[in-house]
ROSE-4610 file (N, C-alpha, C; in Angstrom, 1 decimal, always signed):
// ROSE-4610
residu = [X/X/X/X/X/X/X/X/X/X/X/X/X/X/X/X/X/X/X/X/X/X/X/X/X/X/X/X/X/X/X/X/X/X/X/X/X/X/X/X/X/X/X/X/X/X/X/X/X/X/X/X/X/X/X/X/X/X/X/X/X/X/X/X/X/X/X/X/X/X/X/X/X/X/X/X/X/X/X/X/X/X/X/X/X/X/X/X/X/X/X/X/X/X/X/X/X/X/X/X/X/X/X/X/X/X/X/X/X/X/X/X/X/X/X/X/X/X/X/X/X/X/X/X/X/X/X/X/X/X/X/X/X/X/X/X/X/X/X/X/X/X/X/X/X/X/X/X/X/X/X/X/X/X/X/X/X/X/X/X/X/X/X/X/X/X/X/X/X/X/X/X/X/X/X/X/X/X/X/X/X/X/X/X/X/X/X/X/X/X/X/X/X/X/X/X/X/X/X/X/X/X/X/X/X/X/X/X/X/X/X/X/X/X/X/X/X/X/X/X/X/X/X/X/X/X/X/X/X/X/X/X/X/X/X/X/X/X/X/X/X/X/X/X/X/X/X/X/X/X/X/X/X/X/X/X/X/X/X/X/X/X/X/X/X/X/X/X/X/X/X/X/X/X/X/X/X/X/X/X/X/X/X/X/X/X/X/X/X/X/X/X/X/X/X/X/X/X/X/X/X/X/X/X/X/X/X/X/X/X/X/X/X/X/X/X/X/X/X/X/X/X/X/X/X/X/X/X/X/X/X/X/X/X/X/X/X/X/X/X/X/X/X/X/X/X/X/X/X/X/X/X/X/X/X/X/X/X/X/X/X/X/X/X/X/X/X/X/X/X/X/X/X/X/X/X/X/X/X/X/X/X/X/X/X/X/X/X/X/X/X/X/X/X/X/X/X/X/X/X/X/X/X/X/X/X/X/X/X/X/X/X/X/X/X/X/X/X/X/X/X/X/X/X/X/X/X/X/X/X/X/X/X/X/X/X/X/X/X/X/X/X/X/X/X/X/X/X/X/X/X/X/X/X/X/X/X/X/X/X/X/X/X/X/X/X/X/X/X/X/X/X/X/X/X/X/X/X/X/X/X/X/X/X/X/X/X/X/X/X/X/X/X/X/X/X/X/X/X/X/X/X/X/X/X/X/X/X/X/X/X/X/X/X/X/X/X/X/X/X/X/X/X/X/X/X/X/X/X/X/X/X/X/X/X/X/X/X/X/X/X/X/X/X/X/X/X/X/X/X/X/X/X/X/X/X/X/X/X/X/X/X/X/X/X/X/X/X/X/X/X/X/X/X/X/X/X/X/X/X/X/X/X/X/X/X/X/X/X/X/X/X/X/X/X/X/X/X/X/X/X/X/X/X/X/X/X/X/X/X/X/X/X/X/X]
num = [1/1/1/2/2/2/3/3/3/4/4/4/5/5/5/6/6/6/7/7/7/8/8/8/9/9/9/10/10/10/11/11/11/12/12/12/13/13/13/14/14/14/15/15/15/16/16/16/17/17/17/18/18/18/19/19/19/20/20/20/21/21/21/22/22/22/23/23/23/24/24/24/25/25/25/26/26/26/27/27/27/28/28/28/29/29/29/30/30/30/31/31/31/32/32/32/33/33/33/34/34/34/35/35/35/36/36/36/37/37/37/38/38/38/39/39/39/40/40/40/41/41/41/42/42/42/43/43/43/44/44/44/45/45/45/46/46/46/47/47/47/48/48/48/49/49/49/50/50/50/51/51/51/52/52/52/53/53/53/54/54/54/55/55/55/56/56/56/57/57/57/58/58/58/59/59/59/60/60/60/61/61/61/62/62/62/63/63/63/64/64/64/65/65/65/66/66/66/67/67/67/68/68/68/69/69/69/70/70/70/71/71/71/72/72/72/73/73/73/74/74/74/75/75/75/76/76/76/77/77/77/78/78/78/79/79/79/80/80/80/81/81/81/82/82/82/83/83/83/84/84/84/85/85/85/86/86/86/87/87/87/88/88/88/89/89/89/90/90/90/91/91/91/92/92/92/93/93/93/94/94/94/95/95/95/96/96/96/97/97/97/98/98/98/99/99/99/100/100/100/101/101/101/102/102/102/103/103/103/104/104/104/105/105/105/106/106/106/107/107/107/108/108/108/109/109/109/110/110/110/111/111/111/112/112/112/113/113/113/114/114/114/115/115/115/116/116/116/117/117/117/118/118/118/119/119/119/120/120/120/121/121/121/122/122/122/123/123/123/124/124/124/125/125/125/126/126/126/127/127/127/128/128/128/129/129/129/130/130/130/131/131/131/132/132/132/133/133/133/134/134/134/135/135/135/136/136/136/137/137/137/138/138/138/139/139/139/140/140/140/141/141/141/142/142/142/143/143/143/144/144/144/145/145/145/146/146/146/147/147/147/148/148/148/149/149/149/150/150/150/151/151/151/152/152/152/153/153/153/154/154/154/155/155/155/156/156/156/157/157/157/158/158/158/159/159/159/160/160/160/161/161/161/162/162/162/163/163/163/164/164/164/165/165/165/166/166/166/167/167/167/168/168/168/169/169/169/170/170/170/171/171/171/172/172/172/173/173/173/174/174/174/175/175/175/176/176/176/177/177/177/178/178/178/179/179/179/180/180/180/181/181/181/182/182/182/183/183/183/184/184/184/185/185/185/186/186/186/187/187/187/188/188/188/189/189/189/190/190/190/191/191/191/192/192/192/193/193/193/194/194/194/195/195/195/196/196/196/197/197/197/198/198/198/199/199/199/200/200/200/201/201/201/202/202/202/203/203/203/204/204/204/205/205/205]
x = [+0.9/+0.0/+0.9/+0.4/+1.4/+1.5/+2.5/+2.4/+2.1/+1.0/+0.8/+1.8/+1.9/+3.1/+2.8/+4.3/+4.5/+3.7/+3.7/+2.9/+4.0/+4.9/+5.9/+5.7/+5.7/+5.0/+4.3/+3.2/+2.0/+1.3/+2.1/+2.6/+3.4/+4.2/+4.8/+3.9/+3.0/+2.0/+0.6/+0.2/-0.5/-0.3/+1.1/+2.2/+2.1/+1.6/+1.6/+1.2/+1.8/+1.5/+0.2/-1.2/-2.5/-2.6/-1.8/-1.9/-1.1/+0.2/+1.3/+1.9/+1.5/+2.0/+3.3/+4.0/+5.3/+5.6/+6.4/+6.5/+8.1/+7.9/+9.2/+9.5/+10.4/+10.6/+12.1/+12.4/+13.9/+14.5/+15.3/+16.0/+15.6/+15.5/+14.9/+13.1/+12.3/+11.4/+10.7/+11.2/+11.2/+11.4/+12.8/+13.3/+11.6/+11.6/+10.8/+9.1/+8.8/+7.6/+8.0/+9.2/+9.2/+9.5/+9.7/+9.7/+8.5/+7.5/+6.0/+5.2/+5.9/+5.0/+4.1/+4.6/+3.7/+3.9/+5.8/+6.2/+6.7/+7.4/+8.3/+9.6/+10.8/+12.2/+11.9/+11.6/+11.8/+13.4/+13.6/+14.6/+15.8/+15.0/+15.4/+16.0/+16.8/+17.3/+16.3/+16.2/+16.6/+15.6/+15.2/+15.6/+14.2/+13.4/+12.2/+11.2/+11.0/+9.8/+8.5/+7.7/+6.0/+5.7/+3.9/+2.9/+2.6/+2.5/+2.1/+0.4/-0.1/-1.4/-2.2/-0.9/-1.5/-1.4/-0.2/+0.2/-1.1/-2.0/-2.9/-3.9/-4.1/-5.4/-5.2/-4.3/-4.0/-4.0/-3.9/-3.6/-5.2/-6.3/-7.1/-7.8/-7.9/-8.7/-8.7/-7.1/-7.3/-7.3/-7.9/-8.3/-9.3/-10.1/-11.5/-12.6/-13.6/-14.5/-14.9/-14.5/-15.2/-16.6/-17.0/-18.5/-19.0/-19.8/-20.4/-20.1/-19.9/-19.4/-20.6/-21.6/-23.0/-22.6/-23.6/-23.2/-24.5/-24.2/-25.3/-25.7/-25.4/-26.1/-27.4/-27.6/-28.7/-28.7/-27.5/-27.3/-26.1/-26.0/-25.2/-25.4/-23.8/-23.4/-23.4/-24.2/-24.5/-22.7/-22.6/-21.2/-21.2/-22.3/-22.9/-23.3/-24.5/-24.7/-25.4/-26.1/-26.7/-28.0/-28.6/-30.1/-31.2/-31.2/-31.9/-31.5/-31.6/-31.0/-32.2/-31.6/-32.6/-33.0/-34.1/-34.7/-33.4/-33.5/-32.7/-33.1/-34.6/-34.9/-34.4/-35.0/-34.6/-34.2/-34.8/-34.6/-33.2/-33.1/-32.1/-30.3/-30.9/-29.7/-29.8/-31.0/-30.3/-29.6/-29.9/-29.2/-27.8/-27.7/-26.1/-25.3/-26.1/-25.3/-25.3/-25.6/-26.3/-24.5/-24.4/-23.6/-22.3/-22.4/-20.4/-20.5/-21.4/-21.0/-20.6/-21.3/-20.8/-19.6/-19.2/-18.1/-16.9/-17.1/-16.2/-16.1/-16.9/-17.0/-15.9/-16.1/-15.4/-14.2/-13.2/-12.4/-11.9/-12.4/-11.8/-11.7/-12.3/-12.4/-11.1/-10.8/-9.9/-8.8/-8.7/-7.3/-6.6/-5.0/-4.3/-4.6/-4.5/-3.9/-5.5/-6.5/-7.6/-8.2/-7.5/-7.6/-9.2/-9.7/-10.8/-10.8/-9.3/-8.8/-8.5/-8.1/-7.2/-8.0/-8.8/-9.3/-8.4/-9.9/-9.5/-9.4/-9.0/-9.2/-10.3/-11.7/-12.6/-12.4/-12.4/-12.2/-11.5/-10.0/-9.2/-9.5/-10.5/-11.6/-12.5/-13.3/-14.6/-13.9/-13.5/-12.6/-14.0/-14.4/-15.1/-16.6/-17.0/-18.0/-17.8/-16.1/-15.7/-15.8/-15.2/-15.0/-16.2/-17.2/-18.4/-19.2/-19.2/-19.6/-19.4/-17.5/-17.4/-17.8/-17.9/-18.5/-19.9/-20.6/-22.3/-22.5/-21.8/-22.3/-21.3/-20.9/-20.4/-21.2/-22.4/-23.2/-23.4/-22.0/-21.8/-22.7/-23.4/-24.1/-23.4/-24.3/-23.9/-24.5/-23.7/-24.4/-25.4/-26.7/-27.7/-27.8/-28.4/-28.5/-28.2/-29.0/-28.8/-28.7/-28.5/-27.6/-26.0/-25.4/-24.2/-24.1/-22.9/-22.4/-21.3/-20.8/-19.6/-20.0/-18.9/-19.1/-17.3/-18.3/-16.5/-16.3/-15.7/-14.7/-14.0/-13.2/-12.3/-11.4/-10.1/-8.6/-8.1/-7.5/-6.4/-5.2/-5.4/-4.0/-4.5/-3.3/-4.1/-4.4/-4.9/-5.9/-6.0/-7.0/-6.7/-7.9/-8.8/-10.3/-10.1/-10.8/-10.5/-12.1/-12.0/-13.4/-13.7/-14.9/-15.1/-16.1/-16.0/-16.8/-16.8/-17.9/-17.2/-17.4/-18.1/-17.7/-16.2/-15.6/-13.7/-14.2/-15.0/-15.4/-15.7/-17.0/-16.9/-15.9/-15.1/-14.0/-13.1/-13.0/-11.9/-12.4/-14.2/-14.2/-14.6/-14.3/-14.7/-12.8/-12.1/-10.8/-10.8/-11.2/-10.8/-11.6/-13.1/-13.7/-12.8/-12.1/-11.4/-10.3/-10.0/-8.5/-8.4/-9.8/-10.7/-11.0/-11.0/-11.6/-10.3/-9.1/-8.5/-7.5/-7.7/-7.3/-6.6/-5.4/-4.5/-4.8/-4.9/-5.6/-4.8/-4.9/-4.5/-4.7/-4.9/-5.5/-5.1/-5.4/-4.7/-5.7/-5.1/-5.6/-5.6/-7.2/-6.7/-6.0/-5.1/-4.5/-5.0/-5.8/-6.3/-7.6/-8.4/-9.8/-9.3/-8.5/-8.2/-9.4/-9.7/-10.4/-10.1/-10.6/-9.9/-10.2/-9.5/-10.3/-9.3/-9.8/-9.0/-8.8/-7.5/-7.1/-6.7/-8.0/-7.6/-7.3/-6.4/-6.0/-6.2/-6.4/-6.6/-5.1/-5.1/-3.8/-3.6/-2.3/-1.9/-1.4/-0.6/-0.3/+0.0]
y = [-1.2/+0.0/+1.2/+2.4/+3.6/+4.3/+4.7/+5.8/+6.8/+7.4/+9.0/+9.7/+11.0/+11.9/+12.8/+13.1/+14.2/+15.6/+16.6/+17.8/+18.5/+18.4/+19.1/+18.4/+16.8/+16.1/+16.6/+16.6/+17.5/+18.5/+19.6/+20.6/+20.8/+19.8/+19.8/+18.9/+18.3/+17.7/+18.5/+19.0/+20.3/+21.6/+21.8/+22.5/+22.2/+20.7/+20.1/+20.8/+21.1/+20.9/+20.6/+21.5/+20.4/+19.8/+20.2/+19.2/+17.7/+18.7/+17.5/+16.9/+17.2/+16.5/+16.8/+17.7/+18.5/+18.4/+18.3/+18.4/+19.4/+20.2/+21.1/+20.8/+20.8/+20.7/+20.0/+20.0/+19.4/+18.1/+17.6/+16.6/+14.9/+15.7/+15.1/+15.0/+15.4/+15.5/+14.8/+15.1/+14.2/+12.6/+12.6/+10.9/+10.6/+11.1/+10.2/+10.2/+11.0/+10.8/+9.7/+9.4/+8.3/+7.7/+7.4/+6.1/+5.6/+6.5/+6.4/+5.6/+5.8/+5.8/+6.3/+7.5/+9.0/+9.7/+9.5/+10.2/+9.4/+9.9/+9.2/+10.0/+9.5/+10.9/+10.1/+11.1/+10.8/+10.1/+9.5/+8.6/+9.9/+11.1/+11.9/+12.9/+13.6/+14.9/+16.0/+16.5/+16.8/+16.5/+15.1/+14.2/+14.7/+15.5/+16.2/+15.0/+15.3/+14.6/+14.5/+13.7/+13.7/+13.1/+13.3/+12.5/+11.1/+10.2/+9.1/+8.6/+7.7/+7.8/+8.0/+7.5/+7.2/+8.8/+9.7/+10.8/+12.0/+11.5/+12.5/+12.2/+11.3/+10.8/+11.7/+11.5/+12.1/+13.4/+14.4/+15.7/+16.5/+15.7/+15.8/+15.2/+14.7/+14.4/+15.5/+16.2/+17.7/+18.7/+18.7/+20.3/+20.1/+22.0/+21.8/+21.4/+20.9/+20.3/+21.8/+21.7/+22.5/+23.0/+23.6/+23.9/+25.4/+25.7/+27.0/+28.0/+29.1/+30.4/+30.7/+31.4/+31.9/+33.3/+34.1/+35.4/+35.5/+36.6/+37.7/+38.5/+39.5/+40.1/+39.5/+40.4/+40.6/+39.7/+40.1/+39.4/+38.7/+37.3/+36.7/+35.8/+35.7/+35.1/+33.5/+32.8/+31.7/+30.9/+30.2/+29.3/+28.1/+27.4/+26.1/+25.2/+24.9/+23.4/+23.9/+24.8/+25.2/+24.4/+24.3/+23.6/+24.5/+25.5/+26.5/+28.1/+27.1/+28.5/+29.6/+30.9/+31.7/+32.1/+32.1/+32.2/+32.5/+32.0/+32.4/+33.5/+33.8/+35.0/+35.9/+37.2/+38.5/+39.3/+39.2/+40.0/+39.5/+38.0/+37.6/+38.2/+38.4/+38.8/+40.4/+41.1/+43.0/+43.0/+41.9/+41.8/+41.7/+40.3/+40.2/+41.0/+42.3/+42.8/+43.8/+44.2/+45.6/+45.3/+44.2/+44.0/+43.9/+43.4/+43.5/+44.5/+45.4/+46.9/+47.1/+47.1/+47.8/+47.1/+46.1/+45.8/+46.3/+46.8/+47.1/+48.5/+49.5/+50.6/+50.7/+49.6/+49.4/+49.1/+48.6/+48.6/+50.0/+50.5/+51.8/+52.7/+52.6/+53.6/+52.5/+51.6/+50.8/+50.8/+50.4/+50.1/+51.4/+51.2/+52.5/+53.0/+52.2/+53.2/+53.2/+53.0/+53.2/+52.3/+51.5/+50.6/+49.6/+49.1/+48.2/+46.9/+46.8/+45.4/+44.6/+44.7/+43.8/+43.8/+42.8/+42.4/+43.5/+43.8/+44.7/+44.0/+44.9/+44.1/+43.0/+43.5/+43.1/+41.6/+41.6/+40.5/+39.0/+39.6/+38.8/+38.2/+38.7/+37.9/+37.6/+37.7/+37.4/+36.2/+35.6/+34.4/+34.1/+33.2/+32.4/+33.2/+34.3/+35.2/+35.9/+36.6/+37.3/+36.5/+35.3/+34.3/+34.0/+33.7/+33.1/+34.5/+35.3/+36.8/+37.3/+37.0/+37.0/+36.0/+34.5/+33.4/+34.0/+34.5/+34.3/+36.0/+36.6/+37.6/+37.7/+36.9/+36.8/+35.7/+35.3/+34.3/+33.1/+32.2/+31.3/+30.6/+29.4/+28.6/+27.7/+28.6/+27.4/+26.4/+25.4/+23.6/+23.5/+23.0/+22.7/+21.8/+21.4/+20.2/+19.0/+19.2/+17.8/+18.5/+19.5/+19.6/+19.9/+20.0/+20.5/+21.8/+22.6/+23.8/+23.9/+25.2/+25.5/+25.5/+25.0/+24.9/+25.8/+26.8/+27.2/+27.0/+26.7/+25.9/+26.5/+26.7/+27.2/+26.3/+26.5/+25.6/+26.2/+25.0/+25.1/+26.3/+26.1/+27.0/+28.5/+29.4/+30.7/+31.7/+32.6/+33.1/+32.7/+31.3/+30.7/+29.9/+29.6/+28.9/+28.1/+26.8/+26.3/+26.0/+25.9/+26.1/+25.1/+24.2/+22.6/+23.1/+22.5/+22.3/+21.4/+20.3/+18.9/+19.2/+19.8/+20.0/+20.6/+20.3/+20.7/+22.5/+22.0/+23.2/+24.6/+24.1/+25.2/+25.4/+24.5/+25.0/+26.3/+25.8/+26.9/+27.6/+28.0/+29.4/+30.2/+29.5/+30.0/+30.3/+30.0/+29.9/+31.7/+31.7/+33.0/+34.3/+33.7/+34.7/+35.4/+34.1/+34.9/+35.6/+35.2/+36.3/+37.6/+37.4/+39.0/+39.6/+39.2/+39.7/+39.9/+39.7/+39.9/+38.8/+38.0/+36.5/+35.7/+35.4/+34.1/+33.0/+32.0/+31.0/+29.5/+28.6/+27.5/+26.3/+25.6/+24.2/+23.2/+22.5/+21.0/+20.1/+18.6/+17.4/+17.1/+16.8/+16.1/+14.8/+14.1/+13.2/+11.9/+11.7/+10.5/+10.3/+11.6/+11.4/+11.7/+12.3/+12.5/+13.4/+14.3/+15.4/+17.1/+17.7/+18.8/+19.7/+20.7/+22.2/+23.3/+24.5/+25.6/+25.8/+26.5/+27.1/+28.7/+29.3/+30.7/+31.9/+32.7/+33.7/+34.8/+36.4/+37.7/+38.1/+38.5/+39.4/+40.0/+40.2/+41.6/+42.7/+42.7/+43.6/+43.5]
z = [+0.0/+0.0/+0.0/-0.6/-0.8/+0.0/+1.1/+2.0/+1.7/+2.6/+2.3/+2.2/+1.5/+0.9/+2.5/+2.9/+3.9/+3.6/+4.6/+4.0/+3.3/+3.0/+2.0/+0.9/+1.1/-0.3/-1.1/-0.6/-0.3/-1.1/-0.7/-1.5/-2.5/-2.5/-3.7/-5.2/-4.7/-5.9/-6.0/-4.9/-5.4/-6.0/-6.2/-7.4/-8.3/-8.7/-10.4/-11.6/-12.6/-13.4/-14.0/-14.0/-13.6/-15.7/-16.3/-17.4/-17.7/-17.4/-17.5/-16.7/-15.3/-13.6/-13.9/-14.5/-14.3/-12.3/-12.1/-10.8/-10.7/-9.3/-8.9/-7.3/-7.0/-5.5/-5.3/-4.4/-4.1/-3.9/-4.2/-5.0/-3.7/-3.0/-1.6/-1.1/-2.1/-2.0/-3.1/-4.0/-5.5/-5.4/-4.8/-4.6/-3.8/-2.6/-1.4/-2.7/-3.0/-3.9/-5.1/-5.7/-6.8/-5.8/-4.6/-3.0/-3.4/-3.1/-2.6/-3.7/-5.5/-6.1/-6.8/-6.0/-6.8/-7.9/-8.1/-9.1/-10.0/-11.2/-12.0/-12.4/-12.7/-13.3/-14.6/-15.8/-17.0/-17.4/-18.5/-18.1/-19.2/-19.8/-20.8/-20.4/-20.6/-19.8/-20.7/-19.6/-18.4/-16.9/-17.4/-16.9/-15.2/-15.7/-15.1/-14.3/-13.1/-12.1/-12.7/-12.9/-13.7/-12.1/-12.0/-11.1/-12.1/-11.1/-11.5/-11.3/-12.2/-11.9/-10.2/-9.7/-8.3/-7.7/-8.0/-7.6/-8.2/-9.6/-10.1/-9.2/-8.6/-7.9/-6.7/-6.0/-4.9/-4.7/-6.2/-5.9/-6.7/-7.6/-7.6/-6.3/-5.5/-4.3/-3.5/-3.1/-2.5/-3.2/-4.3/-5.3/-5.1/-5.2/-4.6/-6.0/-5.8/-6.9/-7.6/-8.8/-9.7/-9.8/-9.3/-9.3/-9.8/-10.5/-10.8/-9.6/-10.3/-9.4/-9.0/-7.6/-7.6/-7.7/-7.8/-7.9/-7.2/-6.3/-5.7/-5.8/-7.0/-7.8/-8.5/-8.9/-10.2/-11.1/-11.5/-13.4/-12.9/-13.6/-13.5/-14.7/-15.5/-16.8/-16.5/-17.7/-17.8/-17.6/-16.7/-16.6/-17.2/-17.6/-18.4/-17.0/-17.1/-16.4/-15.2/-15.2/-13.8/-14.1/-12.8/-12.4/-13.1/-12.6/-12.8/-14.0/-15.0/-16.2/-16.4/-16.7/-17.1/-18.3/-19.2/-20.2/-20.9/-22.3/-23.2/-24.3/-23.9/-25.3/-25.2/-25.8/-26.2/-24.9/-24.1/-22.5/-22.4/-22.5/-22.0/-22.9/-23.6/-24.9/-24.6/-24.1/-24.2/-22.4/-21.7/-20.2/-20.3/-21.3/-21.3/-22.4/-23.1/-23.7/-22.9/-22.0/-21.3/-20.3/-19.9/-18.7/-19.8/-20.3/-21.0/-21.6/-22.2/-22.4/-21.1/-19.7/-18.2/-18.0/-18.6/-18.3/-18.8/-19.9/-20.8/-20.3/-20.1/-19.5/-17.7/-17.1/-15.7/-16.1/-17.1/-17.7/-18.6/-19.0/-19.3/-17.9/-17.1/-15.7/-15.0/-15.3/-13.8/-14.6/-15.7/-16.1/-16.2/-15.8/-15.8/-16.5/-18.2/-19.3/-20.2/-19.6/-19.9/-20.9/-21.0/-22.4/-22.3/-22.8/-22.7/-23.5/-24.1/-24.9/-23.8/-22.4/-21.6/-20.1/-19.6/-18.6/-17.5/-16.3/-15.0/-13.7/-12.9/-11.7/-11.4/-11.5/-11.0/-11.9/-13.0/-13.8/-12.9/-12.6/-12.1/-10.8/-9.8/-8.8/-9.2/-10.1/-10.6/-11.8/-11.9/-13.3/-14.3/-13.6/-13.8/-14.4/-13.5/-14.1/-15.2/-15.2/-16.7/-17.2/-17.6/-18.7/-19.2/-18.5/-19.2/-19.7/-19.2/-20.0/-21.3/-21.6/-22.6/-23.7/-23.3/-24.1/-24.6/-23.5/-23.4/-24.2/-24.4/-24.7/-26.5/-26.8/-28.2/-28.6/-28.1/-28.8/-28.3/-27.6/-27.2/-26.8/-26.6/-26.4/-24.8/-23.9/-22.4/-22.3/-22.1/-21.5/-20.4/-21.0/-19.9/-19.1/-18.8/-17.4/-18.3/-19.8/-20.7/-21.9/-21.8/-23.2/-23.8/-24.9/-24.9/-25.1/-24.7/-24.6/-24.1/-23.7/-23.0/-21.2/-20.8/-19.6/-18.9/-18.2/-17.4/-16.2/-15.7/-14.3/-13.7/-12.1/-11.8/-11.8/-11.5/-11.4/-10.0/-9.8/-8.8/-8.8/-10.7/-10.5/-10.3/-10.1/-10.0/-11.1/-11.5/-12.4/-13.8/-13.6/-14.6/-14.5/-16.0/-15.5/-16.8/-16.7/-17.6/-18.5/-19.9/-20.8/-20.9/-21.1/-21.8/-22.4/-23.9/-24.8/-25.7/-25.7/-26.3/-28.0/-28.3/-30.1/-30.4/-31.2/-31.3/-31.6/-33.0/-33.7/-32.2/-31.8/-30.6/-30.0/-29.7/-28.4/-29.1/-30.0/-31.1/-31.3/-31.3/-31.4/-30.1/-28.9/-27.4/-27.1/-27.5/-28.0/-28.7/-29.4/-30.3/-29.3/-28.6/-28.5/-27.4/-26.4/-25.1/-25.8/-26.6/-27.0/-27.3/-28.1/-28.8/-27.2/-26.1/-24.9/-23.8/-23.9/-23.6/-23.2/-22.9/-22.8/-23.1/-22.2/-23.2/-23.3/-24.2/-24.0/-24.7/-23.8/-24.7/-24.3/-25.5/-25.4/-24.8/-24.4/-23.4/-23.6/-23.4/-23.3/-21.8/-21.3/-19.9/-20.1/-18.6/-19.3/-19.1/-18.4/-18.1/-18.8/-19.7/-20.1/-21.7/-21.9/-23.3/-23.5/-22.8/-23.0/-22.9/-24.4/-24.2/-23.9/-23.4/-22.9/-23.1/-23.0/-22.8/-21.6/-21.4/-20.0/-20.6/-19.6/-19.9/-18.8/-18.9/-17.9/-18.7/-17.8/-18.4/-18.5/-19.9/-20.5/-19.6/-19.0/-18.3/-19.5/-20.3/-21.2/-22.5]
C-alpha cells in the first residue's frame, strides 16, 4: 500500500503541473515521492519529475470540486450546467449585452492606461464570471442540465479557468472569443480522459 506523501509532499503535488504532472521541489522530495510511487524521473534529460497515476489521484482528491461560481447580484453570466438557467430570449440577450457593455465601461475607468482590450481588476476575482460573459455575450451557447455547450470551471491554478466544450469546432471558437476579450488562452488534453479544454488567464499587457 502507498504511504501518504509528507505535507511538503504534499505541497509539492498540489504545485503540479494540472496538465502535465510536471513536478518542482527538491532533490529530496522528489526521490521520497518516486519512493512512494507517486512520481516518476523521466529517463530523458533533463531528466524532469511527472505524477504518476497514483500521484494525479492524490492531488485531484485535494483540489476543490469544480462547481459554478454563484453570484449575488442581479445578473449573473450563464457558466454552463446550472439547475436553474434563465430564459434564453430576447430580454435575455439585451441583459447580457447591457452588462459587457458595463463591463467594458469598468475597464476603461480601472485600467491605468484606460484601455478596454485587456481584462480589470474586477475581472481577475470574478474568473469564472468574466470568462463566461465573454462566451455568453459573443453568442456562445452554455451547457444545460442535458444539453451540450460551453461549460466554465475554476482551477487550482491561480488566475486561470479552464473552458469545456465537447464540439472541437466550438472550443476553437470559445478559444478565439477569449483572446478578442483579452485572454490568453491555450489548449490542453486532460491526461487520463483525453479530454480537451481551454485554460484561460486575463492578458496583463
Amino acid at each position: 500500500m502507498t504511504r501518504p506523501p509528507t505535507a511538503a509532499q504534499r505541497r509539492v503535488i498540489d504545485a503540479a503541473d494540472p496538465v502535465t504532472g510536471r513536478l518542482r521541489g527538491t532533490d529530496a522530495q522528489l526521490a521520497g515521492l518516486v519512493k512512494r510511487g507517486l512520481a516518476f524521473r523521466h529517463p530523458r534529460p533533463p531528466h524532469d519529475h511527472f505524477l504518476t497515476p497514483a500521484g494525479h489521484r492524490i492531488r485531484e482528491a485535494e483540489a476543490p470540486a469544480p462547481e459554478p461560481v454563484a453570484n449575488t447580484g442581479v445578473f449573473a453570466a450563464r457558466v454552463g450546467g446550472e439547475e436553474a438557467a434563465p430564459d434564453a430570449g430576447p430580454s435575455r440577450v439585451r441583459e447580457v449585452h447591457s452588462a459587457w457593455q458595463g463591463l467594458l465601461e469598468l475597464r476603461r475607468m480601472t485600467n491605468p492606461d484606460g484601455v478596454t482590450d485587456r481584462p480589470c481588476g474586477w475581472e481577475r476575482t470574478h474568473l469564472v464570471q468574466a470568462a463566461a460573459l465573454a462566451l455568453e455575450a459573443a453568442g456562445h451557447r452554455p451547457a444545460g442540465q442535458d444539453s451540450a455547450g460551453y461549460r466554465v470551471r475554476a482551477t487550482p491554478q491561480p488566475e486561470a479557468v479552464a473552458v469545456y466544450e465537447p464540439d472541437a469546432g466550438a472550443l476553437r471558437a470559445c478559444a478565439a472569443t477569449l483572446e478578442r476579450a483579452g485572454w490568453q488562452v491555450g489548449e490542453h488534453t486532460e491526461p487520463r480522459t483525453w479530454r480537451r479544454y481551454l485554460l484561460a488567464s486575463p492578458r496583463r499587457a
